[in-house]
C-alpha positions in Angstrom: -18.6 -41.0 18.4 -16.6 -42.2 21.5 -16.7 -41.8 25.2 -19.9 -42.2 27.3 -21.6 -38.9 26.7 -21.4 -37.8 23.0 -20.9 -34.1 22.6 -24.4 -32.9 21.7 -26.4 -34.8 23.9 -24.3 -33.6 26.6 -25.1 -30.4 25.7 -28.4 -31.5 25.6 -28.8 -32.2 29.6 -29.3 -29.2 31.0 -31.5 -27.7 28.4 -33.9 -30.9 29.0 -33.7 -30.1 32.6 -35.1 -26.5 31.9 -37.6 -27.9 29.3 -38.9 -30.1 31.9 -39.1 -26.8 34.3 -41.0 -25.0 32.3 -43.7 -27.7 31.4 -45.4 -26.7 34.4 -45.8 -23.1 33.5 -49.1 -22.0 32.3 -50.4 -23.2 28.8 -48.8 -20.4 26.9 -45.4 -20.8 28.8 -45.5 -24.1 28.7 -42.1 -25.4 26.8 -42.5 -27.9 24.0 -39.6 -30.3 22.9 -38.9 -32.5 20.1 -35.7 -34.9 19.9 -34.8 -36.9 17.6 -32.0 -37.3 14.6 -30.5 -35.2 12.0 -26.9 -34.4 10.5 -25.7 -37.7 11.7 -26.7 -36.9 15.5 -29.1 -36.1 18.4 -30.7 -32.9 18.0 -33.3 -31.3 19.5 -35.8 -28.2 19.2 -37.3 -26.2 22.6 -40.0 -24.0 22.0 -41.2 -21.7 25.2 -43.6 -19.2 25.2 -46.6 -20.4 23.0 -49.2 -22.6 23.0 -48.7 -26.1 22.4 -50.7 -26.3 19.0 -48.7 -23.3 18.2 -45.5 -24.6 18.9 -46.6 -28.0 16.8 -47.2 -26.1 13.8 -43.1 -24.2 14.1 -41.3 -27.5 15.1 -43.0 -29.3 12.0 -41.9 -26.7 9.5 -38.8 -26.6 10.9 -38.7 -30.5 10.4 -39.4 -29.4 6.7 -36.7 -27.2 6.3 -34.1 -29.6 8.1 -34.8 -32.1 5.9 -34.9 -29.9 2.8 -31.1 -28.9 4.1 -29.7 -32.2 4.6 -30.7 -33.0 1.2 -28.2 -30.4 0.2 -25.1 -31.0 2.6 -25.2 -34.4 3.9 -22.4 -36.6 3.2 -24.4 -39.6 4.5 -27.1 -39.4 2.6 -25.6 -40.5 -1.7 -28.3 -38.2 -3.5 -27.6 -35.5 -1.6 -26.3 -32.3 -3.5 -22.9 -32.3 -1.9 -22.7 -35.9 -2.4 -23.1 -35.6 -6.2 -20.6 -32.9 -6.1 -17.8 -35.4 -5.1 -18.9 -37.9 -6.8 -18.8 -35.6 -10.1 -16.3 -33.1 -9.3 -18.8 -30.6 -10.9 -22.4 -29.7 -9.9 -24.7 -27.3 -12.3 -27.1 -25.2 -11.0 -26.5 -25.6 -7.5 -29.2 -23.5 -6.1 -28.7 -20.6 -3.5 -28.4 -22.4 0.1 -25.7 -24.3 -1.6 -23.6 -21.2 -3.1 -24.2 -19.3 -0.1 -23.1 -22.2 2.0 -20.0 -22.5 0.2 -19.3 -18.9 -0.4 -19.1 -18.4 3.5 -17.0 -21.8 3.7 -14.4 -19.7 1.3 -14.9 -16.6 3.1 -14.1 -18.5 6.4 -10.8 -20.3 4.7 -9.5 -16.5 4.0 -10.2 -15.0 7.2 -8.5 -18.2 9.2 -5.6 -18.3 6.7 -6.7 -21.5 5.7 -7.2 -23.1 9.3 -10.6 -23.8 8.3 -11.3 -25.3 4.8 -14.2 -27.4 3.3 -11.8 -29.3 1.3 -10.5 -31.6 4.1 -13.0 -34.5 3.4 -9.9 -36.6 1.4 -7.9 -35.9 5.2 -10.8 -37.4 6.8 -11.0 -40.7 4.1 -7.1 -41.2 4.8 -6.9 -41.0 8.5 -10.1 -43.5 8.4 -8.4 -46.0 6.9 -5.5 -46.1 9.1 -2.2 -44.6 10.1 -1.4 -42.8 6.7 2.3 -42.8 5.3 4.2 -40.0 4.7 3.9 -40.1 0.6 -0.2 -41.1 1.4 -0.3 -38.0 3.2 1.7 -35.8 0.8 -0.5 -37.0 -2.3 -3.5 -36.4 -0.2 -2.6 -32.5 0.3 -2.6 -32.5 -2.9 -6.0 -32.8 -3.4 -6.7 -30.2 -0.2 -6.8 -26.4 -0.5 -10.2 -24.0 -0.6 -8.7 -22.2 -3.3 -9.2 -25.1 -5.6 -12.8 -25.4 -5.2 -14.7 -22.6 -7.5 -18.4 -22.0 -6.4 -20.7 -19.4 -8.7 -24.8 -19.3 -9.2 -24.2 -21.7 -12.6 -21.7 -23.9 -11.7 -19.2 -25.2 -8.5 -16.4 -27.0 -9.9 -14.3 -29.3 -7.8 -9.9 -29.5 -8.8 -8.7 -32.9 -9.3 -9.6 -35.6 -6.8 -10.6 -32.9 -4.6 -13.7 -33.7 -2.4 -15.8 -31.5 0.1 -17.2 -31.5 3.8 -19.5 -29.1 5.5 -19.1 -30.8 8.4 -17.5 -27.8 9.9 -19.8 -25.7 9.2 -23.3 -26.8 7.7 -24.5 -27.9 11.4 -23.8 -24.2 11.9 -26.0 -22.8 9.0 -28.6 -25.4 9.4 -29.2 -24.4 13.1 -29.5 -20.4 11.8 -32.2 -21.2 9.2 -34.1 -23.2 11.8 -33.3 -20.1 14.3 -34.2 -17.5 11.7 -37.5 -19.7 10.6 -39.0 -19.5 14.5 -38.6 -15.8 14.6 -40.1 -15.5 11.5 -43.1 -17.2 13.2 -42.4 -14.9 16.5 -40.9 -17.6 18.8 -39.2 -15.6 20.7 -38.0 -17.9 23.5 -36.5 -20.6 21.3 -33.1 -22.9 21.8 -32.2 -25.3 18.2 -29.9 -27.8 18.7 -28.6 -28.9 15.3 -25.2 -29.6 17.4 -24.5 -26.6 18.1 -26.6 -24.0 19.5 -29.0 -21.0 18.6 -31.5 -18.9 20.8 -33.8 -17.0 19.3 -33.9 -15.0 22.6 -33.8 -16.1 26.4 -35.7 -19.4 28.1 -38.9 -17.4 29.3 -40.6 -13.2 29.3 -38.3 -12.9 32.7 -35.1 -13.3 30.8 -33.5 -16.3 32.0 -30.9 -17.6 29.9 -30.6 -21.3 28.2 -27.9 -23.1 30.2 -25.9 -25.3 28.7 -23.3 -27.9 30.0 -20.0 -28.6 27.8 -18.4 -31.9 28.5 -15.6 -30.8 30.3 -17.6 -30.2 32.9 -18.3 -26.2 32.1 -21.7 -24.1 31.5 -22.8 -21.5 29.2 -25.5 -19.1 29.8 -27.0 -17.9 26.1 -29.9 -15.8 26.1 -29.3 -14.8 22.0 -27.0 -15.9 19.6 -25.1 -19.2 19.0 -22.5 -21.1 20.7 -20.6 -24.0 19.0 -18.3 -26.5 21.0 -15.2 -28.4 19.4 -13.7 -31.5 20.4 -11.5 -33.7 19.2 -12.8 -36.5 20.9 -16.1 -36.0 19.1 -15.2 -38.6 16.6 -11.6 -40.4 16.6 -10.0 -42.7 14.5 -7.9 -44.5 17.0 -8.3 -45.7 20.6 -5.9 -43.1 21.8 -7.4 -40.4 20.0 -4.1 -39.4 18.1 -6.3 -39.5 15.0 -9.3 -37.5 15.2 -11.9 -35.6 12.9 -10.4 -32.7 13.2 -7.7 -31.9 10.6 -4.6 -28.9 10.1 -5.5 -28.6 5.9 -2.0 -27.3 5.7 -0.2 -30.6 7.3 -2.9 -33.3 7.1 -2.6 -33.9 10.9 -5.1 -33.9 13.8 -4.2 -31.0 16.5 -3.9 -32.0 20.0 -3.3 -28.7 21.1 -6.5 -28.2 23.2 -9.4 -30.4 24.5 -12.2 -28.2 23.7 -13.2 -25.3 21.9 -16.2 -23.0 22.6 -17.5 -20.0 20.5 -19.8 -17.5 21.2 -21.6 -15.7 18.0 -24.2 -13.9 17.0 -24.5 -16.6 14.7 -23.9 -20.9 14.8 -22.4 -20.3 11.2 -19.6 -18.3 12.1 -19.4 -20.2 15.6 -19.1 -23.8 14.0 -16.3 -22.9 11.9 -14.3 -20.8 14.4 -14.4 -23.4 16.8 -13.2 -25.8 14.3 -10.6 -23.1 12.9 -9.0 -22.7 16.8 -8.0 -26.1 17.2 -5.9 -25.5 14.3 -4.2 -22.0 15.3 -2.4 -20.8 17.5 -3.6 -19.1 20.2 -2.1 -15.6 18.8 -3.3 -16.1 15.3 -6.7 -16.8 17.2 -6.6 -13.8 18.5 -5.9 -12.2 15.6 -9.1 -13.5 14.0 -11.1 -12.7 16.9 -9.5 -9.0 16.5 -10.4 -8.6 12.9 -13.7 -9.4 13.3 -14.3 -7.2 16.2 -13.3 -4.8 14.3 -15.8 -5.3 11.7 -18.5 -5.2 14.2 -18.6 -8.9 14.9 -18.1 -9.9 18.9 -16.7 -13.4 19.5 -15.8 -15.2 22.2 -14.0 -17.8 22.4 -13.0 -20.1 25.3 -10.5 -23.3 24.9 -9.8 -26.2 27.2 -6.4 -27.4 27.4 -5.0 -30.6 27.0 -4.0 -30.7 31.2 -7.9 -29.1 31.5 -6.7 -25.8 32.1 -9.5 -23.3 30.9 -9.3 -19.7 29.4 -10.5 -17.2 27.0 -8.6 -16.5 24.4 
């Protein structure tokens, strides 16, 4: 991470400021918070509404399921099930998470015409090592492309030196289980921060939305669903931040089209990836996205910063 206030703890601030708000509610409204470290990052969980003991009990077995999860998709942990599947190139019975996982990876490579993919991870070796060369580059596209990764309940089968990364994406679907595991338990004035965001309905019984802060200085009210930010600064390779984590899979190169990207969904799945995807598209093909899946019954929004700061919605 660079800069002085990484990404998710920024997002963090005002959420803490509510949390602290709320503490001097009445026992049963009192809000309950846990911090610590997961996915590589800062998270958090915020738990309104319920008694203290109560509230416990849901943050633990979320703790349970998080760490269940990043046994599956972390790349920094070697045993993991996604790091055995790069290691190998092949991984038998992969268990449902991970098929599903992958299955919406795909789904979300179609539907952004390949703006997102979960094949990048050779882009992101490259451009760690150093400014790549041209035939570097061209040999490592080789080994990009979702269609080259095969995912059924048996088997997911990796092409040729191909390699994958959720990182796009599994913050997204870690944060929905987490969600969807609190309501299960009827918390229904919840906010998980896996990195991005997911309310499991608004701060308190009066309705007042989770407020979040972005770190180009805007906010976001979310009383349901998710919102995920993008930014290239989030991790660079380079001082100037010419090299970044986020990668075009069609060029091997790092957009610097906008800042920041911000996504509104009804879920942090389809949020992390879209906000990954629009750094990579234009703003028209955005739109186009955004389009098709309004008209599947899916509302979006999504909101970029520019590289002069300018902000709009696309």
């Amino acid at each position: 991470m660079t800069g002085p206030l990484p990404r998710r703890r920024f997002l963090g601030a005002l959420v803490g400021a509510a949390a602290a708000t709320l503490a001097g509610a009445p026992a049963r409204a009192a809000a309950y918070r846990w911090d610590g470290h997961a996915l590589g990052g800062a998270v958090s969980l915020t738990v309104a509404g319920i008694r203290r003991a109560a509230a416990e009990d849901a943050v633990a077995a979320c703790l349970d399921e998080i760490e269940r999860l990043e046994n599956l998709f972390s790349l920094f942990r070697p045993d993991s099930a996604l790091s055995r599947l790069n290691r190998a190139g092949a991984l038998d019975d992969p268990g449902p998470d991970m098929v599903a996982l992958l299955a919406r990876a795909q789904s979300m490579a179609r539907l952004t015409g390949g703006a997102f993919d979960p094949t990048v991870q050779p882009l992101w070796e490259l451009h760690a090592a150093g400014p790549p060369a041209p035939d570097a580059l061209r040999a490592c596209l080789r080994r990009v492309g979702w269609r080259g990764l095969s995912v059924s309940p048996r088997r997911i089968v990796l092409g040729p030196g191909m390699a994958v990364s959720l990182n796009g994406i599994a913050q997204g679907h870690i944060t929905d289980r987490v969600a969807d595991l609190l309501r299960r338990r009827g918390v229904g004035h919840a906010l998980v921060d896996m990195g991005e965001h997911r309310a499991t309905g608004p701060r308190d019984a009066a309705g007042a939305p989770w407020r979040l802060a972005d770190r180009a200085g805007g906010t976001v009210a979310l009383a349901a669903g998710a919102v995920a930010t993008s930014a290239p600064a989030g991790t660079v390779f380079e001082p100037s931040g010419r090299r970044h984590h986020i990668f075009d899979p069609r060029r091997g190169t790092c957009p610097r089209r906008h800042r920041q990207v911000t996504v509104t969904a009804p879920t942090a799945t389809l949020a992390d990836a879209l906000a990954t995807a629009c750094h990579v598209l234009d703003p028209g093909q955005a739109r186009a996205v955004v389009a098709r899946l309004a008209g599947a019954g899916v509302a979006v929004g999504v909101e970029v910063v520019g590289a002069g700061g300018d902000r709009r919605r696309l």
